[in-house]
Every structure is written in structure tokens, then in C-alpha cells.
N, C-alpha and C positions, 0 to 999 in steps of 0.2 A: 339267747344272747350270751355270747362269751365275756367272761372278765378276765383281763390279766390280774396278776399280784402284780402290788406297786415295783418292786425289782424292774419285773420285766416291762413294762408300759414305761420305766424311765428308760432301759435300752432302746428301745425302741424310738422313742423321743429324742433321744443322744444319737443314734444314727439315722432319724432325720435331719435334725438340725444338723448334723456333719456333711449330708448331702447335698443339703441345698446349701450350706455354703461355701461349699465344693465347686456347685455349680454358679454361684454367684461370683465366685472367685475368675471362675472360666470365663465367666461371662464377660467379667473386666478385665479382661487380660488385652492388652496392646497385640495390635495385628501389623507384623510385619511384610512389606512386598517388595520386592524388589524391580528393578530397571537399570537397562544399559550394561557396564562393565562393574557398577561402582555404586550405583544408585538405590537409594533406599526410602519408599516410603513408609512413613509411619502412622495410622492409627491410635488414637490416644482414645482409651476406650471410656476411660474416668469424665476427659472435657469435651469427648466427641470432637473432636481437632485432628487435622492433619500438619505433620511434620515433615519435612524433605531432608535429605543430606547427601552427601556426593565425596568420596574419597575419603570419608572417615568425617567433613567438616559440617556441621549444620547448615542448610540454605538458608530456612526458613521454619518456623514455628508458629502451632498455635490456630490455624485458618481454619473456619469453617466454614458450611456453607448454608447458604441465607436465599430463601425466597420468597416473595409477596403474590398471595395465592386469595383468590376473590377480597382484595383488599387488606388480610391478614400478613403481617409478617411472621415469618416462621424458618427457625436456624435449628440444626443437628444436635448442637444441646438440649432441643425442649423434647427430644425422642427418648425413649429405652436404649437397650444397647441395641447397636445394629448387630443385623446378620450377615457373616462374611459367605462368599462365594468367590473361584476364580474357574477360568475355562481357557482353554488353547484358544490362540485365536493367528490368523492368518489373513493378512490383505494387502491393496499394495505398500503398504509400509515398513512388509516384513513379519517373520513370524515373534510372536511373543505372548504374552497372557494377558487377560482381563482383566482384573480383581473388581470387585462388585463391595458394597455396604447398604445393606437394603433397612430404611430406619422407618419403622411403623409404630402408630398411636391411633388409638380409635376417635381421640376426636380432630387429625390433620388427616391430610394428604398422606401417602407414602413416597418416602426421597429415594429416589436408587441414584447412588455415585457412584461413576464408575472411570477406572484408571487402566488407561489400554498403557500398554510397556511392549519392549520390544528390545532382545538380544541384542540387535546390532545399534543403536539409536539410547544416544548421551540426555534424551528429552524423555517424556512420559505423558498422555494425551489424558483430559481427562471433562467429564460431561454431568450436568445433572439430569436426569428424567424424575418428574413429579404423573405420580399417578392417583386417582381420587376413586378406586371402585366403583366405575360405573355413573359418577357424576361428574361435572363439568369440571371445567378449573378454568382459571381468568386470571392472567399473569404479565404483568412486563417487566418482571426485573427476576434472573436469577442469578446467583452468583455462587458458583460452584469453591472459589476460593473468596475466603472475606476475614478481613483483617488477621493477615499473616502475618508474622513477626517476621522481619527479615534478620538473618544472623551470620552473614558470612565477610561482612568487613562493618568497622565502626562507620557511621553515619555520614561522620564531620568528612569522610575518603570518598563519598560515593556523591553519584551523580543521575538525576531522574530524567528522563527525556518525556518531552512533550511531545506529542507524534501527531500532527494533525488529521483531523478524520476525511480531506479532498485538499484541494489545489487551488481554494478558491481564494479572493478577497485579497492577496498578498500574504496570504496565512504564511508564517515561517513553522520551520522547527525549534525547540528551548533547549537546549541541555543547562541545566537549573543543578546548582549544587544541593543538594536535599539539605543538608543542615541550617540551610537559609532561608528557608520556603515553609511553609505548613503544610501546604499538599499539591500536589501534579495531578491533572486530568487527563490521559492521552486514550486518544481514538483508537483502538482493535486491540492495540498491544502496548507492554509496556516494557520498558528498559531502565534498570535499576544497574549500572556499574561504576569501576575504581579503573580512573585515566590512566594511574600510573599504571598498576598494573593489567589492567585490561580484562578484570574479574569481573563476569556480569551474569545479571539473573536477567532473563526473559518468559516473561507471559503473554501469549495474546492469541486471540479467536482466531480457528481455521477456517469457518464457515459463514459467509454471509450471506446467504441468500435468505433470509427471517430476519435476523435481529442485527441491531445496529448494538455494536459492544464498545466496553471500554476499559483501562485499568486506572485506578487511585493510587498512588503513591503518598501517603501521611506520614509527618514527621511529629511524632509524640513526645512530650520534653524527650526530645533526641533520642528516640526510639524510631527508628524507620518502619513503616508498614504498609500494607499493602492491599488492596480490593480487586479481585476482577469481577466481571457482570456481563449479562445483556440484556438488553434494555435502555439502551444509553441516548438523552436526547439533550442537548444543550444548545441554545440557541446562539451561542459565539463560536460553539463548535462543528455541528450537523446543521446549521442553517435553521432547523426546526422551531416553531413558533407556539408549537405542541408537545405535551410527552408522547413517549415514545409511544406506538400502537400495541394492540392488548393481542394476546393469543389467547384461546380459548380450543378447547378438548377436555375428552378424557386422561390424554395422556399429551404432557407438553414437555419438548426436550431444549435445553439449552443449547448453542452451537458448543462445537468438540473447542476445549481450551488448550495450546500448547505450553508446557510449562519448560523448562529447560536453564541449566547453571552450566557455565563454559568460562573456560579460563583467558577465553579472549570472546568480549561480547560483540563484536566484527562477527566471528566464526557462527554464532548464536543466533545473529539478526538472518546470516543468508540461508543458517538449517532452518528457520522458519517460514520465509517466504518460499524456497523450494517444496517443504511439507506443506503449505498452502496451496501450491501447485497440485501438488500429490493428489491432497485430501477433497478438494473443490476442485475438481479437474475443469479445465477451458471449456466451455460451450462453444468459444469461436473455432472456426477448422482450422486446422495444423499448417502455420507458415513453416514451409521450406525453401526461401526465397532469399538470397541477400541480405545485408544490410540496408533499408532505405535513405538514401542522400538525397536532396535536393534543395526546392526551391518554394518559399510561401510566401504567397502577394500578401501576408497581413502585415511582413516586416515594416514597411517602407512604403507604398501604394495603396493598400487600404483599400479606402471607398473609391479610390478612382481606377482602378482595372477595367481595362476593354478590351476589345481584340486587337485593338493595334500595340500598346504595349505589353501586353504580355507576348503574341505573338514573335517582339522584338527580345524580350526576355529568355524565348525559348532559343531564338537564334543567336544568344550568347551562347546559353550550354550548349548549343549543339557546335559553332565555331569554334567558340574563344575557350572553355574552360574544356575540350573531350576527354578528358582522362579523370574530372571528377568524375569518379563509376566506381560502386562499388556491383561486380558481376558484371558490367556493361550495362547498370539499370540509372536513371535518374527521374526523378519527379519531380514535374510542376504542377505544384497544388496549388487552386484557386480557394482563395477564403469567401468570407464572407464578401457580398455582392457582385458574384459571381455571375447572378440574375442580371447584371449588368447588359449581361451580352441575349438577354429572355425577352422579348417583348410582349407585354403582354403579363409579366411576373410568372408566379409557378403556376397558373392554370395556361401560359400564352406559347407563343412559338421560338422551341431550342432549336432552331436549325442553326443559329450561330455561334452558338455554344458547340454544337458539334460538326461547325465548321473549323472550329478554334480545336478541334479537341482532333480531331484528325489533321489538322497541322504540324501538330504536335508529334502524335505517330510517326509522321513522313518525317520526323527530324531524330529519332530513335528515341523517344523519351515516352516517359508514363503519367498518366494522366491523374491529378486529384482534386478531389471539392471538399465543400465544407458542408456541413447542417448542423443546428442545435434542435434534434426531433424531439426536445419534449419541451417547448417553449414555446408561448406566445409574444413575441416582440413589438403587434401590434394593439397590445388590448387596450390602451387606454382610448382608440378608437370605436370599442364597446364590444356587448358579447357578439351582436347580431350578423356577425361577417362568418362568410363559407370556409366550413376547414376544408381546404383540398384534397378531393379523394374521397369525398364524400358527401352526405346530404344533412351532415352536423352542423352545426353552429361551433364558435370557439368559445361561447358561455357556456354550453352543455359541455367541454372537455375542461374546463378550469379544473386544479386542483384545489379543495375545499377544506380548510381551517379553521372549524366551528362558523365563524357568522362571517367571514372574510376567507379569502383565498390566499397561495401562497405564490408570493413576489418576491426576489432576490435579483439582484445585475441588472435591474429595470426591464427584468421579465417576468411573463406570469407562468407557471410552471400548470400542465397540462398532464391528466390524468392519463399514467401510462396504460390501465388495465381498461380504458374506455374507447369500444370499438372505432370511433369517429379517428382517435389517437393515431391507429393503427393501422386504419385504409389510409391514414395520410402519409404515414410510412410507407406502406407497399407504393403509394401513388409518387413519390419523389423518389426512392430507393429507384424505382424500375424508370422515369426519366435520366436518373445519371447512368442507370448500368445501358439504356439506349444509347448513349451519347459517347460511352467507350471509356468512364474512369475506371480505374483500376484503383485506389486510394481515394479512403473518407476520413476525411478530421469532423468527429463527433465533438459537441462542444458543450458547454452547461449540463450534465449528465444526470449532477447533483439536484437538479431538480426534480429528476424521475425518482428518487429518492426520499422523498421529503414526506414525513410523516402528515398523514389527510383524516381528516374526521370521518370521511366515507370516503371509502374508493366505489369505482364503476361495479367493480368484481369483488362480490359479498363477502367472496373468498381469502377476500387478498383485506389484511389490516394492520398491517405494516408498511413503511417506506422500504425495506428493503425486499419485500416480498413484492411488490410492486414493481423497484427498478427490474426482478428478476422477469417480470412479464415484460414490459415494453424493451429490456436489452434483448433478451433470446426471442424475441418478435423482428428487431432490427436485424439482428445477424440471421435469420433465417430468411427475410428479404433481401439481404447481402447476399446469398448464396455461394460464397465463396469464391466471389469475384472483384473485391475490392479487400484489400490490405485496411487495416481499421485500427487508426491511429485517435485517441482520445487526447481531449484538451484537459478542459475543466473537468470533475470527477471524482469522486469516492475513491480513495486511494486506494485500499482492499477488495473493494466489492465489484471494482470494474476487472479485474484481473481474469473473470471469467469469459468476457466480451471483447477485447483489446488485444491487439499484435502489439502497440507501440503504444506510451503512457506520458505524456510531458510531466514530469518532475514537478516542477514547481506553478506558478501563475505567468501572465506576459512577462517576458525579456526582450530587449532588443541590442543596444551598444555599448553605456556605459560601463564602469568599471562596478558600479556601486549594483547594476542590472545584473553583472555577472554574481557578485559575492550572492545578491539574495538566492539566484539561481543555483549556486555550490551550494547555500544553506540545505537544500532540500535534498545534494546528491550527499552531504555531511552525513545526514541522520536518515538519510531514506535510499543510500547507493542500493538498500538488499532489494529493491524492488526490482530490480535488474532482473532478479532469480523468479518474480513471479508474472514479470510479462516476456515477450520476447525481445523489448526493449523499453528502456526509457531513454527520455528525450528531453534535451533544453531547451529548446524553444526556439524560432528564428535567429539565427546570427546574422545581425544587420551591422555593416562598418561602418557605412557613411560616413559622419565627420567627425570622428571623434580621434584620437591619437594613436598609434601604429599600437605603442602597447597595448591600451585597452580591445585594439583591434584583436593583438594575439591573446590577451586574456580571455576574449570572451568568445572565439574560436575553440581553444585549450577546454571552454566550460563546456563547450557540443562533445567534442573529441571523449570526453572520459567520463563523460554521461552515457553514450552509448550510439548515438547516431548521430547526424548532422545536414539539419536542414537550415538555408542562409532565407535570408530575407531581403537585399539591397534592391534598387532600381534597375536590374542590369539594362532595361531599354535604355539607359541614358550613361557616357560614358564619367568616370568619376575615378578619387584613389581607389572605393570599395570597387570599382570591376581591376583595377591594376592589382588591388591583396587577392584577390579572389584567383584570377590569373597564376601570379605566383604562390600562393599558399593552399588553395583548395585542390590542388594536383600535385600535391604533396604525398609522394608513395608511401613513407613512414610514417604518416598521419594515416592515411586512407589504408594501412593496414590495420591499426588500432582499431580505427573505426570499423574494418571487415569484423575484427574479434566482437564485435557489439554488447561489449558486457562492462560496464559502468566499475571506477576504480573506486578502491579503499579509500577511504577518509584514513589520515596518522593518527589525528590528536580528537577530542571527542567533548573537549571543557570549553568551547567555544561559546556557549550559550544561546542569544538567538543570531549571532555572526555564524562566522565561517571559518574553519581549518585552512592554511597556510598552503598543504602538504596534500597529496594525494597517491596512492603506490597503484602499481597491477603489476603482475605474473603473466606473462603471454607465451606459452610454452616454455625454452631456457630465458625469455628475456625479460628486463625488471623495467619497469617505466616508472618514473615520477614527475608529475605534476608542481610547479611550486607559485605560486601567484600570490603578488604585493598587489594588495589593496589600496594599501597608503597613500599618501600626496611628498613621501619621500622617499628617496633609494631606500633597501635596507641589503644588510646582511644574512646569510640565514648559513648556518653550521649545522647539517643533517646528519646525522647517524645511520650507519647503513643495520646494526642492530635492532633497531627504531624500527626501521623500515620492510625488516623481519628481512633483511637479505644477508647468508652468512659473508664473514667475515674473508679478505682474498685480496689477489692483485685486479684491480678493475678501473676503469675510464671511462669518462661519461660524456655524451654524445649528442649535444643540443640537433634537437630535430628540426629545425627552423635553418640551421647554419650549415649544419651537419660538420662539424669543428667540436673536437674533442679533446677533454684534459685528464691527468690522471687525477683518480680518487687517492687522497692521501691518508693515513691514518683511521683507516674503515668512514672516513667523513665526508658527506659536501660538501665542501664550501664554495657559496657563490654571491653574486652582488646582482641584484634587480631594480631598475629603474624604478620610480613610483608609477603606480597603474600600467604595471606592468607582469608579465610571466613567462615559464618558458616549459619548455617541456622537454623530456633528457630521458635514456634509453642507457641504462647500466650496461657494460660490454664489458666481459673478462680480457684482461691482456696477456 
């Protein structure tokens, strides 16, 4: 055995301890990445937190991230230091790098977080993967960012939106002043911005086919902050009467989170929804078709459609209104009781339907129907009745909620992953595409979604892993022959299945029908960017006052498409506006562009914005619509309106009579329940 002298055995002792804490030093050192032009994230290697900043300014501070793994909660604090890693990466989002934080402890899971960036792209993607070495894991909630400090305007300036998770019940949009509130809950994504100046943080899920997600906004004595997640189940929000359903593997990833700071939160909402696009590509096949215009018997007619009025409905468009066309296309879509013209119901004889339906044809028009396929309408007449299309029962397709099943809109929502489900698709899918439609309005969607104690498919235990089976089931018996426009619906998750998206719940005339209907193109216009259209709902005029007639026309117009809903078999003022307004060139050109306008102002809370802008090539459009029960005023800014400053004149599209703009301003005067809509022209 060797002995040092004491000398050297303290050297040596002194150049250990230097080394190790050398490397202890290394170990804690802040990991810097980069993103975008300007972007920086930060590692904080001391509180295991992540920091963002953008242009030099802090976004946010302080998140970490938190998951609940076989019933354990477990956050990046309770680890050692992680291990950094980054790698080239390339997809269609562009090129840019990974960065990786891989955090291990022998007695959790391993967390890998991971932050995709990219050269060209002001946002930065980012995800958790838990892995467990070879044993299970059992998890519904991960949350990749969890109580972020937000830091890029004081509290008392900013503003939270509530984003609802479907379309359902009358649900509005909130924009909630945060310094007022304790916390916001919004479905997929969240929006934290300043009206005045239009400085906004965006968060929210790209991926829903597994988890249903959401963000928290908290307001801590006047500290703002922030949670995103998935896992998300609230029964005033996802309809859900259950938590969320469990995943289980060895390795369980959270959907990819967009995170992104823009100095106009407008600009932020529509890089998201397009990235949503990107990153969950459509299932549905590629419309290259027009804009869809036309016609829904739910406006006005309802339950009582037959072949002789509608028949007479089609021989308005094809007479009285031919120039509503956008492409030379129009639709007349039958809703609900459709079966009217079936005898016999969905097992009996369509020969009348598709006597009705080749009528139609001969008149140049296109043909739509209705269905709600994941719904029982009749069950409180019991389980023991035949599903269509097969040799099921409708008690064996119920979807199951511990000791009860799940009921919403006085329906009972049907197991999308349960074969019975799915021959009864293929069996009605292939009676309409016999009968010659070319457009389906899907309706109640939200119930293929609905988190189930057991699904059919052992596989499947989640609601959104579920809608993902019974939608890409429907559109694969769609074949690419009907246009497939959604009613009721999961605002995010249907984007994969969907040409065309209704905005908000029913509309039909009033003035108060329009505002709720804006509420949703206010705070949800960017959905525009993730279907190929959104839609307002039937425009019905019937009897209500010319204004309200133009307002709630104006609310189809700059949503993005425009289908009416009146009597036309019976003559009335609505077929004389229809006449005169629906063959309206400078409308029916907007309407060709099919892309849904800006909201101005954003502090409306759960009302509605005033003001509405679009860009249409060189040309500017604004929207202006009084709600009220009295004239008002309104003094617009063309700075406001992001139009530079010049000589120009504005151009009522209804009149088509135009004044000059004076002093970069609008000024105009609106009846009460009333609107107009006006087309900026340089002079």
C-alpha cells in the first residue's frame, strides 16, 4: 500500500474539491437557446424553470413543468440538473434546431422537454415526453409550461380570453380584464394581451387527436400567470361528466404546445391556427372548389320540409336570385327531417328524396343533407331498437359514464370506436351519396368526443382519441364526394375533418342573434386559417327591420361564407332583400375571398366589437354594426384600422354612394340595429 505525506494527500484533496466544484459550477449554469429573429429561451438551472424573452423584453418567467404519473404528481424541480442536448432539425415548419432537457431521478420517471425553434418563425413549439424504463406509466395531465410569470406589460393593461372548447349551448367568447378576475380557463389556447397596444402572448395545443387541452390564466395579488396542460375536462366546458381519460405506456407524450409573443395579438391568433394546419394536417381531402353560398331549410321551415316546398325554394334560386353564385355553384341543403321525403324512415324507400334531389340538378344547383352520426335522438324510447346498418342494438352503442351514459341536447351520444357506430355510417353515408349530395352538415360532433369510462376499442381511452376514430371513419365513407361542413363541434379538434366550421351556436334574424354570432368571429376570426372556411349560420330575414336584415347579412359576409335560411317557396320582404342584396357583386366578391375579417377592438368581454377590417388584395373593407336601440355615432381611425394615412373615400357597398374620408377619419351615423359595410378607395 502506498502512503502520501500529509503535503501531498491535501493537494490532492484541494484538486479534487476544485474539480468537482468546477463541475458543480457547470452543472448549474443557465442554458441559453435561441428562436426566431430575436427570441430567447432560458433555462434556469438553479429553479429548473423556463424563462422567454423577445427583443431584449422579458415574456414570461419562472414555468416549469408538472406531470401526474400513476397518480404521483411530479414537477422539474424535484430532479437533479438536467441534461442539455440540441440537434438540426428540418420539417414542414422549416428548418431550425431542437433543444432537449432530459431530467432523471431513480426514484420518478424520466421528463424529456423538448423546444423545436425555427430560423424563420417569431414562435417556438414545445412538448413533454415521460419515459419510465421499461415500466408503464398512467397519466392525464401534463403540463409542459406551469405557472409562468408573465412579464411583458403590468396586469391592471392586460386582458385573458376565454376561448371556448365547441360551439355548443350558446357558449360565448370572455375577454375578461385579468386584474378583475382570479383566473381564466380556456379550451386549446390561451391569449393574454394590452387593447391598447395590441401586445399579446399566445399559448395553445397543436395536436388533438389524444388529449383534450387547456390554458389557466391566474391573477396572484396582481401578479399574472399562467398554466398550459393536457388533460383537460370540465363539465361547463368539454360537456364531460368524467375526468379526462388516462394514457398508459411506456412512454407517453403530451400534444406539441405553441407558444409565441407578437406585438399584435391578431397577427399571433392567425400564426397559430395556420401552424395548426401545418402540424395536424386535414384528414379531410383538399377542397379546391369555390366558396359555398346558399340555402338551409333549418332557417325558417324546419320540421316541416317536403318536396313541394322545397322544390318551390329551389325554383327561387334558380329564377329569381341567378347571380347568387359564387363559381356558378349554389346549395340547397336539407337539414334535419329531411327523412320527410323517406318513407319508411332511414331503413324505407329514398326514391323521393332522390326525386327531389335530381330536381334540383336540372335546376343547376347542388345538393345537401344533414346528420348528427354520433347520436341517439331516440333513446328514451329504450336500448332494444335496431341501429341501422347493422345487427346492433342502440343500447350496445351508448356511450358509457361509470354507471350512466352520456346525454347532452337531449341526445345520447353513441360510441364512436363501436363497430355497430360505424356500419351505421357506411349505411346512411352511401344512401345520400346514392341520392346525388354533394354537401353534409355534421352536427353534434361534440358528443364523439366525450370522455367514456370504456370505449368499444380497448385501444382508444380518451374522447379525443375516439372522435379521431369515428371522424376519419365518416370521411373515409365520404369519399370525397360531399363538401363537409360542421355545425355543433370541438372547435380545434374538428379542423382535421371539416371544409367548412359554423362559428358560433344557431342564428337566425335578430340584431341581438347577430352580436352573439360576431362574439365568436371577435375572438375566434383566426379559425378561418384552420378550416377552409367558417361560417355564420343561416341568414334568415323574415320579419324583422331592414337594418337588422343588413346587420345580420354583413355577419355571413365577413365570417367567410354565406348561407340564408328564409321561406323562399312563399313570397315575402325576405325574398324582395334577397332579390336585391344577395346579387350583390361587391358582397359576392368578399364572399369569393372566403376568409373571415379582423375584429379592431378586443375589451369587449362577452359582447361584441363595433368595427371589423380585411385587406383584399389593394382593397380595405370595414364592417361597422350598431347593436343598439339608438342611432349612434362612430369616429374611426384609419391608423386604428392599420390603413396608412392618404387621400381616400369610402364606398357604402349597399348604396354604392361614396364620401371623402376626412382627416385619416370615418365619420358616420348608423340607425340603431343597424350596419353597413364600406370598401376604402384611394382618390
Amino acid at each position: 500500500m502506498n502512503h502520501y505525506p500529509f503535503p501531498l494527500k491535501k493537494l490532492f484533496l484541494s484538486i479534487f474539491l476544485a474539480v468537482f466544484f468546477c463541475i458543480s459550477a457547470l452543472a448549474q449554469k443557465n442554458i441559453t437557446m435561441t428562436f426566431g429573429k430575436n427570441g430567447i429561451i432560458i433555462y434556469d438551472a438553479k429553479q429548473k424553470t423556463i424563462s422567454v424573452s423577445q427583443s431584449g423584453k422579458t415574456v414570461f418567467s419562472g414555468a416549469k413543468a408538472s406531470v401526474i404519473v400513476n397518480g404521483k404528481t411530479i414537477t422539474t424541480d424535484s430532479y437533479p440538473d438536467a441534461v442539455f442536448a440540441k440537434q438540426t432539425i428540418k420539417d414542414d415548419l422549416g428548418n431550425g434546431l431542437k433543444y432537449t432537457l432530459i431530467y432523471k431521478e431513480k426514484n420518478n420517471p424520466t421528463l424529456i422537454q423538448s423546444f423545436y425553434t425555427y430560423t424563420n418563425k417569431s414562435y417556438f413549439i414545445t412538448q413533454i415526453e415521460i419515459v419510465n424504463n421499461g415500466k408503464q406509466i398512467a397519466t392525464n395531465y401534463i403540463s409542459p409550461l406551469d405557472l409562468g410569470k408573465i412579464a411583458f406589460d403590468k396586469i391592471e393593461n392586460l386582458h385573458s380570453v376565454f376561448v371556448p372548447y365547441d360551439n355548443d349551448a350558446f357558449i360565448s367568447y370572455n375577454s375578461k380584464k385579468l386584474d378583475t378576475i382570479s383566473q381564466n380557463t380556456s379550451a386549446e389556447v390561451g391569449i393574454i394581451f394590452n387593447n391598447n397596444s395590441r401586445n399579446g402572448f399566445i399559448v395553445g395545443s397543436l395536436e388533438h387527436t389524444v388529449w383534450k387541452s387547456a390554458v389557466k390564466t391566474i391573477n396572484t395579488n396582481k401578479e399574472a400567470q399562467f398554466s398550459a396542460w393536457a388533460g383537460f375536462s370540465e363539465k361547463e366546458i368539454t360537456r364531460d361528466s368524467i375526468a379526462h381519460g388516462i394514457i398508459k405506456g411506456e412512454k407517453v407524450l403530451s400534444p406539441k404546445f405553441f407558444v409565441g409573443y407578437y406585438s399584435d395579438w391578431r397577427e399571433g391568433m392567425e400564426e397559430y391556427a395556420k401552424t395548426n394546419r401545418i402540424v395536424e394536417k386535414p384528414f379531410v381531402f383538399t377542397w379546391d372548389k369555390p366558396t359555398p353560398v346558399g340555402w338551409n331549410s333549418w332557417g325558417v321551415l324546419m320540421e316541416k320540409i317536403n318536396f313541394e316546398n322545397t322544390t318551390k325554394v329551389a325554383d327561387f334560386f334558380a329564377n329569381s336570385i341567378p347571380q347568387f353564385r359564387v363559381g356558378n355553384t349554389a346549395y340547397i341543403d336539407l337539414d334535419s327531417f329531411w327523412d320527410n321525403m323517406v318513407k319508411g324512415g332511414f331503413t324505407g324507400d329514398f326514391s323521393k328524396l332522390k326525386e327531389f334531389t335530381d330536381y334540383c340538378k336540372s335546376k343547376g344547383l347542388e345538393l345537401g343533407a344533414y346528420w348528427a352520426p354520433f347520436t341517439d335522438w331516440g333513446w328514451k324510447d329504450g336500448p332494444n331498437r335496431k341501429a341501422e346498418g347493422s345487427d346492433y342494438t342502440f343500447g350496445q352503442l351508448w356511450t358509457k359514464t361509470g354507471n350512466t351514459y352520456f346525454d347532452f341536447d337531449g341526445a345520447r351520444a353513441i360510441d364512436p370506436t363501436h363497430p355497430g357506430t360505424l356500419k351505421r355510417v357506411d349505411y346512411v353515408i352511401n344512401k345520400l351519396k346514392a341520392c346525388g349530395f354533394k354537401m353534409i352538415k355534421i352536427d353534434f360532433l361534440g358528443h364523439a368526443a366525450a370522455e367514456s369510462t370504456s370505449f368499444y376499442d380497448k385501444n382508444v381511452t380518451t374522447g379525443m382519441q375516439a372522435y379521431k376514430v369515428g371522424m376519419e371513419h365518416l370521411v373515409k365513407a365520404l369519399d370525397g364526394q360531399m363538401l363537409i361542413y360542421a355545425a355543433i363541434s370541438p372547435n380545434m379538434a374538428t379542423g382535421r375533418y371539416a371544409h367548412v366550421r359554423r362559428i358560433a351556436c344557431d342564428a337566425w334574424k335578430t340584431i341581438e342573434q347577430t352580436q352573439y354570432t360576431l362574439n365568436s368571429v371577435n375572438y375566434g376570426w383566426w379559425q378561418t386559417y384552420s378550416y377552409d372556411y367558417i361560417d355564420a349560420d343561416h341568414v334568415v330575414f323574415a320579419d324583422v327591420t331592414e337594418g337588422e336584415n343588413r346587420a345580420r347579412l354583413i355577419s355571413a359576409v365577413i365570417t367567410g361564407t354565406l348561407i340564408t335560411g328564409d321561406d323562399y317557396s312563399k313570397e315575402g320582404i325576405w325574398s324582395k332583400r334577397a332579390k336585391d342584396w344577395l346579387q350583390n357583386q361587391e358582397l359576392l366578391k368578399i364572399v369569393a375571398n372566403g376568409v373571415a375579417f379582423r375584429p379592431v377592438e378586443g375589451n369587449t368581454g362577452k359582447l361584441t366589437t363595433e368595427v371589423f377590417e380585411q385587406k383584399i388584395g389593394n382593397d380595405w373593407y370595414v364592417a361597422v354594426l350598431n347593436y343598439g336601440s339608438a342611432a349612434k355615432n362612430f369616429a374611426l381611425s384609419l391608423e386604428r384600422l392599420g390603413v396608412k394615412n392618404g387621400n381616400y373615400k369610402l364606398q357604402n357597398l349597399f348604396t354604392a354612394e361614396t364620401v371623402e374620408i376626412k382627416n385619416n377619419s370615418i365619420d358616420l351615423n348608423l340607425g340603431a340595429k343597424d350596419a353597413g359595410l364600406f370598401k376604402i378607395v384611394k382618390r
